[in-house]
C-alpha positions as CSV (number, residue, x, y, z in Angstrom):
1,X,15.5,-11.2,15.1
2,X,14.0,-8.0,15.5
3,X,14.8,-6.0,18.3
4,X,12.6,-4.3,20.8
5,X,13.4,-0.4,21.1
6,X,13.2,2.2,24.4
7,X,12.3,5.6,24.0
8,X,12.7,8.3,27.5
9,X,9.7,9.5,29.2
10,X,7.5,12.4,28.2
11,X,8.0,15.7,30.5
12,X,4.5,17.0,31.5
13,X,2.5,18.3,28.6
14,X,-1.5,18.9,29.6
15,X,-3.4,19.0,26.6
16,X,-0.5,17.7,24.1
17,X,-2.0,16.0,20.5
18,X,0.3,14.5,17.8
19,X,1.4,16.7,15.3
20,X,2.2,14.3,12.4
21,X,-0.8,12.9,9.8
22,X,0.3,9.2,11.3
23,X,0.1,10.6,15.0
24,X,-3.4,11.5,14.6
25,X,-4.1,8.4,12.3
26,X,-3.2,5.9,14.9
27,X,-5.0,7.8,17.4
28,X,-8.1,8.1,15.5
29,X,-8.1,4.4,14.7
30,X,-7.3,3.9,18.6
31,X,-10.0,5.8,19.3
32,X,-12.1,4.2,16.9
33,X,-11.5,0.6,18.2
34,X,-12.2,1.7,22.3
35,X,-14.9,1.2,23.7
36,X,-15.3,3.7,26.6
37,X,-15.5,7.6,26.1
38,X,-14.9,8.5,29.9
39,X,-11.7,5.7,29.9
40,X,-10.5,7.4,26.9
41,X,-10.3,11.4,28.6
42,X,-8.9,9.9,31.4
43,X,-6.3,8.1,29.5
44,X,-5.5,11.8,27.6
45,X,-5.2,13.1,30.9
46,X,-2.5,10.5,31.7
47,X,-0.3,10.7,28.3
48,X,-0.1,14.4,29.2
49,X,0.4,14.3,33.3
50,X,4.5,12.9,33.2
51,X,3.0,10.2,35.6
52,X,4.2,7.5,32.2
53,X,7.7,6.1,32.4
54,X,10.2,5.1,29.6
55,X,8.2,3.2,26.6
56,X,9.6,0.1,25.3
57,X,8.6,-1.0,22.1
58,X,8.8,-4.2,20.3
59,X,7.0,-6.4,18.0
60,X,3.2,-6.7,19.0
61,X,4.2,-4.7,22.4
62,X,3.8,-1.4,23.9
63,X,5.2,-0.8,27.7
64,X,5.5,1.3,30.5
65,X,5.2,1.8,33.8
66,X,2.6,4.4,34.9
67,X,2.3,6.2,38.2
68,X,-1.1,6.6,39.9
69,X,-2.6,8.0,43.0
70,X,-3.4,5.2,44.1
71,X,0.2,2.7,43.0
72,X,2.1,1.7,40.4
73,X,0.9,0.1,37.4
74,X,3.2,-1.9,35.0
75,X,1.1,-1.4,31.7
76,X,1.3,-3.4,28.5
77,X,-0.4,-2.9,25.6
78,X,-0.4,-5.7,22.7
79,X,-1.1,-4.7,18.7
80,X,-1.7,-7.6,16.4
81,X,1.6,-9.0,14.4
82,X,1.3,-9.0,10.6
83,X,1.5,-13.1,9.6
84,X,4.4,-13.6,6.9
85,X,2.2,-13.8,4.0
86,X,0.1,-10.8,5.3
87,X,4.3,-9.0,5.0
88,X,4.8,-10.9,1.7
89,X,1.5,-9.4,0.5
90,X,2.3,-5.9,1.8
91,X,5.9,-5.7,0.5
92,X,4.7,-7.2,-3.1
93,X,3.0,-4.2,-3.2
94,X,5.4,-2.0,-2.2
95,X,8.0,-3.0,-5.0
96,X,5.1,-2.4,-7.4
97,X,5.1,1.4,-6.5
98,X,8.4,2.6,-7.5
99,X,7.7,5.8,-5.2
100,X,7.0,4.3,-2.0
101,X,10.1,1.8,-2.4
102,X,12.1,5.4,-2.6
103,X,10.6,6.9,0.2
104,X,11.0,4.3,2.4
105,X,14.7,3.3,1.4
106,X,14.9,7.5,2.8
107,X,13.9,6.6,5.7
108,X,10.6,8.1,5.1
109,X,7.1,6.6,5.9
110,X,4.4,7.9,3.2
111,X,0.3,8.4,4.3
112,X,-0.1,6.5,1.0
113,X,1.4,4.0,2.7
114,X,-1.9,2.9,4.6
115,X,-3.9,2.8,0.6
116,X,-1.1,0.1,-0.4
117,X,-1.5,-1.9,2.5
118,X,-5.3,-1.9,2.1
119,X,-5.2,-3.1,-1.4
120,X,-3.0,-5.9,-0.1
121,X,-5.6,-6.5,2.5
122,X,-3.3,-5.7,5.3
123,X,-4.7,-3.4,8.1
124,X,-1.6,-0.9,9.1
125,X,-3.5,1.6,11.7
126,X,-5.2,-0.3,14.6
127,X,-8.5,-1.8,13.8
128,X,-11.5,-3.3,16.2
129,X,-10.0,-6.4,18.2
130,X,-6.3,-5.7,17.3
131,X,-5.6,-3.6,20.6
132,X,-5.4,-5.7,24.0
133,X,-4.1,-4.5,27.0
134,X,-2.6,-5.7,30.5
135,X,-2.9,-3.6,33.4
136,X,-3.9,-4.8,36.5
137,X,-5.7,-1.3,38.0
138,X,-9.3,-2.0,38.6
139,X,-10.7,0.1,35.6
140,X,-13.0,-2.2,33.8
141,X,-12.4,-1.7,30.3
142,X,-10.1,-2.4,27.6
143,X,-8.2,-0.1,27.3
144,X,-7.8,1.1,30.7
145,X,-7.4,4.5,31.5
146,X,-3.7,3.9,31.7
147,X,-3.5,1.4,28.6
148,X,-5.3,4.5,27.1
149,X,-2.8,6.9,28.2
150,X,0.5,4.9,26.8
151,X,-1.6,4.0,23.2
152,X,-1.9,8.1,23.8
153,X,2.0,8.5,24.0
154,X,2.6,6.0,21.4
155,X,1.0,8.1,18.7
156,X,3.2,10.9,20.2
157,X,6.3,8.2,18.8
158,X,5.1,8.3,15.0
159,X,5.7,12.2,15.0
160,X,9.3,11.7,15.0
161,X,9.7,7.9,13.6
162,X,6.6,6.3,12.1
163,X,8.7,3.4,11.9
164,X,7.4,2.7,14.8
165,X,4.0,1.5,13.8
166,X,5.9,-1.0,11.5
167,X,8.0,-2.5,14.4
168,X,4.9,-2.7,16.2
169,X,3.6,-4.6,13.2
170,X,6.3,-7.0,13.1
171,X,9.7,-5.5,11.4
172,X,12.1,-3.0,12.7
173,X,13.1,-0.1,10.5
174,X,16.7,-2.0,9.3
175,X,14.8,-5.2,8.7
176,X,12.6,-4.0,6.5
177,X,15.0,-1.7,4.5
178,X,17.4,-4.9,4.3
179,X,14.6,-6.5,2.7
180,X,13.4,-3.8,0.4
181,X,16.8,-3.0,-0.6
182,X,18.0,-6.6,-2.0
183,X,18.6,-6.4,-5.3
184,X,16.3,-8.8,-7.6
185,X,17.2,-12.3,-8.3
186,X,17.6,-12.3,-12.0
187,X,15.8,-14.8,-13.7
188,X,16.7,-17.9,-15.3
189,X,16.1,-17.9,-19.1
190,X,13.2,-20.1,-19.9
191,X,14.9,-21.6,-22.7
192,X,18.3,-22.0,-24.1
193,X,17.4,-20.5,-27.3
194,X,16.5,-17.5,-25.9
195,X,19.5,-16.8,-25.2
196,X,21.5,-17.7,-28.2
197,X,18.9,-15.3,-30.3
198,X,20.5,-12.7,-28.4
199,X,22.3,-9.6,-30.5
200,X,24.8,-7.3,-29.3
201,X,23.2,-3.6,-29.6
202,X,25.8,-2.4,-32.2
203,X,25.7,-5.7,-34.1
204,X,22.2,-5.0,-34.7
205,X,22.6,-1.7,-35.4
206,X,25.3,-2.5,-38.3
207,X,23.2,-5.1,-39.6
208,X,21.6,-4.9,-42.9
209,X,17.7,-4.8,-42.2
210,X,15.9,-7.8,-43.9
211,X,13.3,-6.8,-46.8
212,X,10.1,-5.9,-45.4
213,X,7.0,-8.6,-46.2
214,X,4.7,-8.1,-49.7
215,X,1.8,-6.0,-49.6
216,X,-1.2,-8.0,-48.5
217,X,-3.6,-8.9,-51.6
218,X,-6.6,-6.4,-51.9
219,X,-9.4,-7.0,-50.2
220,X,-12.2,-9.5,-51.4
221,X,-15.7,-8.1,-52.5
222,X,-18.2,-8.3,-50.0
223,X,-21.3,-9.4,-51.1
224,X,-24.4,-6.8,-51.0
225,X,-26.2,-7.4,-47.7
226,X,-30.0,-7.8,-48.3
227,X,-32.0,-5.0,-46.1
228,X,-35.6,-5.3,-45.3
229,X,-37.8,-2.3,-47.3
230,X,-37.2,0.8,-44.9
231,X,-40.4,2.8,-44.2
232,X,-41.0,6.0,-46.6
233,X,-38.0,4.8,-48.4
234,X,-37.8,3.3,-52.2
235,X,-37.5,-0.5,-51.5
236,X,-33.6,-0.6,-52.4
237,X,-32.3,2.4,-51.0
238,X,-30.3,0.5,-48.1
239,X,-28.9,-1.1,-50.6
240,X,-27.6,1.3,-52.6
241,X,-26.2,3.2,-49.9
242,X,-24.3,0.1,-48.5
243,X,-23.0,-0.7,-52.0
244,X,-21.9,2.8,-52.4
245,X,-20.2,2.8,-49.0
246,X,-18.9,-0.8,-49.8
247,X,-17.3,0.4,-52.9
248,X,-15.9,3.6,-51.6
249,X,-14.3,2.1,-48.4
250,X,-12.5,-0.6,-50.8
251,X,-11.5,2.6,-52.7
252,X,-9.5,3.8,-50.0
253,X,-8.5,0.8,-48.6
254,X,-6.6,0.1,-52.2
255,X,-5.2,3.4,-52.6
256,X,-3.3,3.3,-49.8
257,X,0.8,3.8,-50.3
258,X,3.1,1.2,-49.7
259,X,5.6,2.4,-47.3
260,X,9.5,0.8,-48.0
């Protein structure tokens, strides 16, 4: 089962953006998916005032406690699980790509990463509808200023483990890699004579080479195609030519060496 992981509170940072490509890729796609501008600011404010607690994440879940002004707000935010075969479509293509299997067996999280998913048709970064949050402030909007603030804080996460975004997804870091790191069930032979056709490298080596086939018969004469009169020409002048090119081509065709 994967496990749910707790990372310590931010200090107070006014003003503090992600650093990292998938920092300011999953804000930008938060952003995108919001609704409300003013929420948003005041949610920026927030990530950077050291009013956010400890953030637990797990699969599908993002939480915190926040302190406002006016009480204390236990805030969850939920991110859409990937469904198995939306995984099983995502990791296909990540064996395919022998560079992306590397990276991540190094514990490293490529931007291409985002392109395979989308040709698996499997949405990484937040999209429209996959954000939902829980707070029970009385901001009306989802998200809330302080849903806003931890999605904020969350990016800040993917600067140092974009991992993360994966767990959030569905899969921990180790469950993946386990995964991804299995070597390949090797595959039954289709048919028993397969197998016994099988020759040891030196064997074959050793082996007198068999005689190689006869030389195919020469070509057969082509009859002469039959050309309407061209205009300005004499009236069997295509013909000639194509006889002339016939007979030529057949020419080199025959003269060709035989290689042994």
């Amino acid at each position: 089962m994967t496990a749910a992981r707790g990372f310590p509170a931010f200090p107070p940072r006014p003003g503090r953006r992600g650093r990292s490509w998938w920092a300011r890729a999953f804000t930008a796609a938060m952003e995108d998916a919001a609704l409300d501008a003013t929420l948003l600011r005041a949610g920026r404010r927030f990530a950077g005032s050291g009013r956010i607690g400890p953030i637990t994440v797990s699969p599908g879940r993002i939480a915190a406690t926040i302190e406002d002004p006016d009480g204390i707000y236990d805030v969850v935010v939920h991110l859409a699980e990937l469904t198995d075969a939306e995984w099983a479509r995502f990791l296909d293509q990540v064996l395919a790509e022998a560079g992306h299997l590397a990276a991540l067996l190094d514990r490293e999280v490529p931007r291409s990463l985002v392109r395979s998913a989308d040709a698996a048709d499997v949405a990484l970064l937040p999209t429209i509808g996959d954000l939902e949050s829980d707070c029970d402030c009385p901001d009306i909007g989802d998200p809330c200023q302080h849903a806003a603030g931890l999605c904020y804080q969350a990016a800040w996460l993917l600067d140092d483990d974009p991992f993360v975004l994966l767990l959030l997804r569905g899969r921990d870091a180790d469950e993946l890699l386990d995964v991804l790191g299995r070597e390949p069930a090797a595959a039954e032979p289709a048919d028993r004579r397969d197998v016994d056709r099988v020759v040891a490298a030196a064997a074959a080596y050793t082996a007198t080479p068999a005689g190689l086939p006869a030389p195919l018969p020469p070509p057969a004469r082509a009859d002469v195609p039959v050309f309407p009169p061209p205009p300005g020409l004499p009236p069997d002048a295509l013909s000639h030519l194509a006889a002339a090119a016939a007979t030529r081509a057949r020419e080199l065709l025959t003269a060709l060496p035989v290689v042994e």
